[in-house]
DRENTI-794106 format. One record per residue (C-alpha): y, x, z; residue in one letter. Coordinates in steps of 0.001 Angstrom, whole numbers, plus 500000, padded with zeros to 6 digits. Example, Ala and Ser with C-alpha at 12.3 -4.5 7.8 and 13.67 -1.06 7.14 Angstrom:
495500512300507800a498940513670507140s
This chain:
091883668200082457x093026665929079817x094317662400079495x091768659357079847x089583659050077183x088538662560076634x086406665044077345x086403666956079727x084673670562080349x081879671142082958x084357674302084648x086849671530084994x085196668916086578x083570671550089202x086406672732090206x088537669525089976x086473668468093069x087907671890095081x091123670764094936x094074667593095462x094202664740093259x097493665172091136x098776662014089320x100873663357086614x100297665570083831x102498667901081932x104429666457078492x103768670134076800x101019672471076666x101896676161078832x101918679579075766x098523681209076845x099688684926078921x098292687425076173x097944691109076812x096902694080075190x093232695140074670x092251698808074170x089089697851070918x085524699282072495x083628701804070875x080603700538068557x078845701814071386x080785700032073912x080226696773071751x076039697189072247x076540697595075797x078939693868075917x076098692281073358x073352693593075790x075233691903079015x075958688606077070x072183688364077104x071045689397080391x073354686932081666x071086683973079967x068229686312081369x070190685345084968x070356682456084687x066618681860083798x065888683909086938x067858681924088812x066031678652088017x062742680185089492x064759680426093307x065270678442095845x067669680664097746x070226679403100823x074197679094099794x076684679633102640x080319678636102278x082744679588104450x086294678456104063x090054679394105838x092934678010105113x095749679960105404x099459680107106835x102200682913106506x102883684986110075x105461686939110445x104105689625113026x100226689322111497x100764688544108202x098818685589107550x095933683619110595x094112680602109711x095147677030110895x091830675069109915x088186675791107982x085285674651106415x081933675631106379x079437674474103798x075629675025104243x072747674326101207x069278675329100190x069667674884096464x066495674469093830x068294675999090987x065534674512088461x066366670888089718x069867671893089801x070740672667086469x069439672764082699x070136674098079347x072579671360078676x074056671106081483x075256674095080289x077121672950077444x081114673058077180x081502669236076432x079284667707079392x080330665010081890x077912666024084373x079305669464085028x077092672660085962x075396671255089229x077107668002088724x073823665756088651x072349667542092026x074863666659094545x072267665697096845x070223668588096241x073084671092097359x074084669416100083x070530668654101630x070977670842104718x075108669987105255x074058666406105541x071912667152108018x073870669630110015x076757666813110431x079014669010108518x081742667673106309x082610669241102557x086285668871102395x085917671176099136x083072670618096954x080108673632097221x079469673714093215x082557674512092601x082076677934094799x078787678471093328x080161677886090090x081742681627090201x078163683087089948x078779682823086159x080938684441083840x080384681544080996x077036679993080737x077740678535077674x079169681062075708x079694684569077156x079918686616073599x082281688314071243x082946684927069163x084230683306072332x085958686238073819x088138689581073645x087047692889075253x089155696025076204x087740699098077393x089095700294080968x087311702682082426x084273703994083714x083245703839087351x081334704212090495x079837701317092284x078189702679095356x075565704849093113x075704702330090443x077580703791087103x079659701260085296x081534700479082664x084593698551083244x085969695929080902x088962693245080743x087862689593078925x090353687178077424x089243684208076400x089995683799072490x092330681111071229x091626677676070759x088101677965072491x088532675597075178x089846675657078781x087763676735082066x087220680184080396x086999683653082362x090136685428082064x089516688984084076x087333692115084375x083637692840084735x081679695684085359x078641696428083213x076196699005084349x074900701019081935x071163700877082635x070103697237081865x073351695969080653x073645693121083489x077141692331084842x077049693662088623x081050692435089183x083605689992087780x086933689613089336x089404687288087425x089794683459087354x089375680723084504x091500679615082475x094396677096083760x094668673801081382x097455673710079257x097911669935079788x099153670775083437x101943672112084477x100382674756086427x096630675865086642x093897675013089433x091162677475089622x090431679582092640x090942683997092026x087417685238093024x085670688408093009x082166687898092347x079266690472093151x075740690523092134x073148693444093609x069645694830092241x066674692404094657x064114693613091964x063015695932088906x065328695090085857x066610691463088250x070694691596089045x071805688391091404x075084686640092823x074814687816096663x078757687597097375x081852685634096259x084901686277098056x088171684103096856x091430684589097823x094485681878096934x097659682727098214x101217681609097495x103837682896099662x106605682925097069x105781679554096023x107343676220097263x104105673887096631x101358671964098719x098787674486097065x096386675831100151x096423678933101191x092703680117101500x090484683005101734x086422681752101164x083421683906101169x080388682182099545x076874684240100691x073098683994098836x069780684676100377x066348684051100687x065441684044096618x062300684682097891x061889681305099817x059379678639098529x060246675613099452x058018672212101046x058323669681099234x058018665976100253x057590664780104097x053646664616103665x053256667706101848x050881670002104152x052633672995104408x051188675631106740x052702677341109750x051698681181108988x052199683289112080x052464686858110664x051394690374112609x049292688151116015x047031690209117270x044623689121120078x045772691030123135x043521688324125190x041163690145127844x037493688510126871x036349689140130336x038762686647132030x039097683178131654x042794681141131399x044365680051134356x046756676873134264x049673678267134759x048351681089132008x047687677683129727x050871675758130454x052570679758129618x050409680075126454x051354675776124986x055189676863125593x054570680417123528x052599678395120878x055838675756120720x058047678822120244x056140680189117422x055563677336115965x059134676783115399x060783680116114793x058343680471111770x059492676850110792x062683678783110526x062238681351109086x060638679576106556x063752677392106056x066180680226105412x068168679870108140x066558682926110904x066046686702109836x062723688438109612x061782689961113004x063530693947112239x064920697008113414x068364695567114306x066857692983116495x065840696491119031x069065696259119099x069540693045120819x066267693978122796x067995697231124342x070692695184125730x068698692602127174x066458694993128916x069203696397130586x070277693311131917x066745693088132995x066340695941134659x069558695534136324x069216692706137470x064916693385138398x064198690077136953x059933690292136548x059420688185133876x055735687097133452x056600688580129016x058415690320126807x061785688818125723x062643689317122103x065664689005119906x066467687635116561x069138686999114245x069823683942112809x071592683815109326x074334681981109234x077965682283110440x079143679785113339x078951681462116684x076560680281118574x073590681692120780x069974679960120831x066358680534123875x063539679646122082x060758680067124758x061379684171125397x063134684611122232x066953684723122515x068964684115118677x072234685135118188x074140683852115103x074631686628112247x078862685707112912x078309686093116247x077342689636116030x080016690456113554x082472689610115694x081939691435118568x083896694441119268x081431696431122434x078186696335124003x079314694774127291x080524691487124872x076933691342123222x075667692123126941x077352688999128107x076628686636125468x072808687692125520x073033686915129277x074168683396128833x070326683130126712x068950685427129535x069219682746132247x068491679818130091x064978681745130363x065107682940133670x065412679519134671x062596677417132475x064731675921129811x062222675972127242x062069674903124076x060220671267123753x056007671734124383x055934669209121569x056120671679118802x052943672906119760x051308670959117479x052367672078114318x051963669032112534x055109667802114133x057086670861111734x055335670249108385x058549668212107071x061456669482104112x063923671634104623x066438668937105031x065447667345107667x064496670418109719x067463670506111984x067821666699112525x063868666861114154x064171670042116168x066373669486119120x067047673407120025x070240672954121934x070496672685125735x072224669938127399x075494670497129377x073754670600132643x071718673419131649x074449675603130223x076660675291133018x073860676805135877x073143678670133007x076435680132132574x077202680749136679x073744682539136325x074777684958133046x077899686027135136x075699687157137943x073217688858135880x076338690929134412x078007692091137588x074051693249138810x073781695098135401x075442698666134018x078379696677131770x079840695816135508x082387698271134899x083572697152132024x083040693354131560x086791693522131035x086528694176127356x084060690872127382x086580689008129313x089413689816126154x086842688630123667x086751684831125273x090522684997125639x090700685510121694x087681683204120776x089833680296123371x093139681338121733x091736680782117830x089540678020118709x091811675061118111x091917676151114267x088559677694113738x086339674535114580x083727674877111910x083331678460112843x082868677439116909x080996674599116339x077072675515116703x074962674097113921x071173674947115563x071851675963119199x074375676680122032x078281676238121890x080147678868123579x082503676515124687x082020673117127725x083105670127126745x086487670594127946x087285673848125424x086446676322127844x084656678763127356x081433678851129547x081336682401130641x085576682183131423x085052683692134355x085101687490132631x088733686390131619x089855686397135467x089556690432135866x090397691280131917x093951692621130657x096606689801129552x095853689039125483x098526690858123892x098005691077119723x101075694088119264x098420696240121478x096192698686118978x094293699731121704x093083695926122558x090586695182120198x089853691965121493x087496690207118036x086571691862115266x086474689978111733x083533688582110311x081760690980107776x082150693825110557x078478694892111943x075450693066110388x074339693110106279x071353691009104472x068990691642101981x069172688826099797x065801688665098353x064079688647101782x066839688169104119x066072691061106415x068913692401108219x070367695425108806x073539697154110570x076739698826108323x076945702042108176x080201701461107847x083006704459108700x085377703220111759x088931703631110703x092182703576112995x094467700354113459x097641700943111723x099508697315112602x099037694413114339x097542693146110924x094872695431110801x093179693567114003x091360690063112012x090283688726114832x087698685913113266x089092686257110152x087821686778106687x088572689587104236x087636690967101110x083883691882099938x083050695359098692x079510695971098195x077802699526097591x075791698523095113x072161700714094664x069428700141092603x066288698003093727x064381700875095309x060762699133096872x060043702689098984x063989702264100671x064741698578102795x067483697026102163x068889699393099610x070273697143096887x072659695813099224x074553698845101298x077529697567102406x081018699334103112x083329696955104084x086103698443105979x085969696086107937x084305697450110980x087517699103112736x086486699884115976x082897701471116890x079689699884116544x077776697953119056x075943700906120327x072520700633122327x072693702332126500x
């Protein structure tokens, strides 16, 4: 940033918003950090000319999507014993229409308005009507989905030759950037990877440049990924950053932040009266023509019609998952509790995932949604056995989703406003016979034996709660917490081991990241295949907790699901929820 009066670049201004107001600027401009570059080949150079486009080709993609943005934001503290845990968060949630979002010129190094700058409201849509709060602004996140939209070439930069190299299946070539002299601040200053097919940029890890009229810069380190959704098409899916600053006596935050895309696929309703239709895909009529409908088969058949109606509306807003093969998963586990428990239910219950990160569970008529974070975090089948059970009896016992979204009419409205006019959540009375019923349905069931392990993972979730609000607070459906802070299904705690965090053998909470992935053009999802590895320290455990991205990038293959997007993580530490 400079002194009043001037101008100032788009990168600054985006990222101005992500951090403190200072009041005092440096008297003298910092010497730029300069390092050697190993020249590229002639070849090498076709291969950097060839990426400078695509990434204009990007960005021109990018203006025909409407995908979802997910933010999710810890701030950090130094441990002793664990290394670092989180004290607070931040979570940030926005359907974004790139083409309203940004233009040519906004792309140009001298603008006021800033990359995303003029679209505030357009990013922040659906957190305005989730209640949520944006302590840091989103563009500034999003912004690390570019290199340099305004100039990304050879006049503007330096290039040095690393190496070549493997990512996933994906062959790269791997290069460091410096920005050239006296070309502005809020350049890249890292290393990309270029793969060698279409030339696109698959990873950049690096931050932009500080501003030499401060005294120290304030840009986030990130390390952004992009994967294959279609022939020739490369796209931002993850953007991890990490800011930390042990050795360093300042009021700086400590952070990690993981920023996630999906849904490019979406279209998006447009204005309140717009008639968008509710398509209800794969209904076939399993009606018997030679008997008529009952009442209590046509009060059954209004509540079913209500629960379609609005899980399509939601899957049509980007925030729930394609029925799939993971949600058999789910399905396996319920049935067991079922079964256990010889509950004759009148149908089928299914399972779906929803998309987004809080933990929190969801009935919609005989469909039971559990939270994408919600699933990553837990370590055994007996803890997705109990938290399923909680949704279980909220069916068992008739609390249904409002008959009023029958009529389908009452769901043709924008994206925006499609949490503030579905009330999904149950009220406190429900959830508490709710909960006294889930605990019942577990000691009747085959995890009896070992709701011990269930009982650790609500000691963690109480003992991190205080710090992790954004991540316990339910955006769509059920807290997993009363009103008092306590946990609803507590009772599991009474018969479980003490919490002890020096224990490698108690895996209490995994860290988020650790079971489920998503295919970002389509937002199916689908489980890791992710090797287990052994604890080594107390460190190793994350319990809630963000960490790094590493994708195994493939290319877009139509025949093989989800196969631009295999992820290997590390993260999943203990074994995978596994089906009885």
């Amino acid at each position: 940033m400079k002194t009043k009066g001037s101008t100032v670049s788009w990168r600054n201004i985006c990222f101005r918003g992500l951090l403190v107001v200072f009041s005092t600027l440096a008297a003298q401009a910092k010497k730029p950090h300069s390092m050697s570059l190993t020249p590229p080949t002639p070849e090498q150079v076709a291969l950097i000319d060839r990426a400078s486009a695509q990434e204009k080709k990007m960005a021109g993609e990018l203006r025909k999507r409407i995908p979802m943005v997910q933010t999710y934001i810890q701030n950090l503290k130094p441990d002793g014993e664990l290394g670092t845990v989180p004290v607070s968060d931040q979570y940030i949630l926005s359907r974004v229409d790139f083409d309203k979002s940004f233009q040519a010129d906004g792309y140009r190094e001298k603008s006021r308005k800033g990359l995303f700058q003029g679209s505030i409201g357009a990013l922040s849509g659906l957190t305005k009507a989730l209640g949520l709060t944006a302590e840091y602004v989103p563009t500034g996140f999003m912004d690390m989905m570019f290199i340099d939209p305004t100039a990304f070439d050879r006049q503007h930069y330096d290039f040095g030759f690393v190496r070549n190299d493997f990512l996933g299946t994906v062959h790269t070539r791997v290069f460091d950037v410096l920005p050239k002299k006296k070309t502005g601040v809020g350049r890249f200053s890292g290393r990309i990877w270029i793969e060698d097919q279409d030339g696109a940029v698959v990873r950049l890890n690096g931050i932009f440049t500080g501003n030499d009229y401060l005294d120290r810069p304030h840009y986030f380190h990130y390390d952004s990924w992009r994967v294959n959704l279609q022939p020739g098409v490369w796209l931002p899916a993850e953007i991890y950053v990490e800011e930390t600053h042990r050795n360093r006596l300042d009021d700086e935050p400590e952070l990690r932040a993981r920023t996630s895309f999906w849904g490019y696929s979406l279209k998006l309703p447009g204005r309140e009266t717009e008639n968008t239709a509710i398509r209800i895909d794969d209904v076939t009529d399993q009606s018997d023509a030679a008997q008529d409908v009952s009442p209590l088969q046509a009060s059954r058949a209004w509540v079913a019609q209500a629960e379609a109606n609005v899980l399509d509306r939601l899957v049509q807003a980007g925030v729930l998952a394609p029925a799939g093969d993971f949600d058999k998963v789910l399905e396996t586990v319920t049935n067991n509790l079922i079964i256990g428990n010889n509950l004759n239910l009148p149908d089928a219950v299914h399972c779906r995932v929803l998309l987004t990160t809080p933990l929190e569970s969801l009935a919609v008529g005989n469909t039971i949604l559990l939270s994408r974070g919600l699933v990553d975090v837990l370590p055994y089948e007996e803890d997705l056995a109990a938290v399923l059970s909680f949704q279980l009896a909220h069916i068992t016992l008739g609390h249904h989703v409002d008959t009023r979204y029958a009529f389908n009419d009452r769901l043709l409205f924008p994206d925006e406003v499609t949490f503030q006019r579905i009330t999904m959540n149950h009220s406190e009375a429900d959830d508490a016979v709710a909960a006294r019923k889930a605990i019942e349905f577990l000691h009747h069931s085959v995890y009896q034996d070992h709701l011990s392990n269930a009982g650790l993972f609500f000691a963690q979730l109480q003992n991190r709660s205080r710090e992790l609000k954004a991540l316990t607070t339910p955006r769509i459906g059920d807290s997993l917490f009363n009103a008092d802070g306590i946990p609803w299904l507590i009772d599991l705690t009474r018969t479980s081991p003490r919490l002890d965090v020096r224990d490698l053998n108690q895996v209490a909470a995994l860290p988020l990241g650790s079971h489920l992935k998503v295919d970002a053009w389509d937002d199916r999802v689908f489980q890791l295949k992710a090797k287990p590895l052994p604890l080594l320290t107390v460190q190793d455990k994350m319990p809630f907790e963000l960490t790094p991205v590493w994708l195994r990038l493939t290319r877009y293959n139509e025949s093989v699901p989800g196969s631009a997007q295999a992820a290997s993580t590390g993260e999943n530490n203990v074994p995978s929820v596994q089906s009885q």
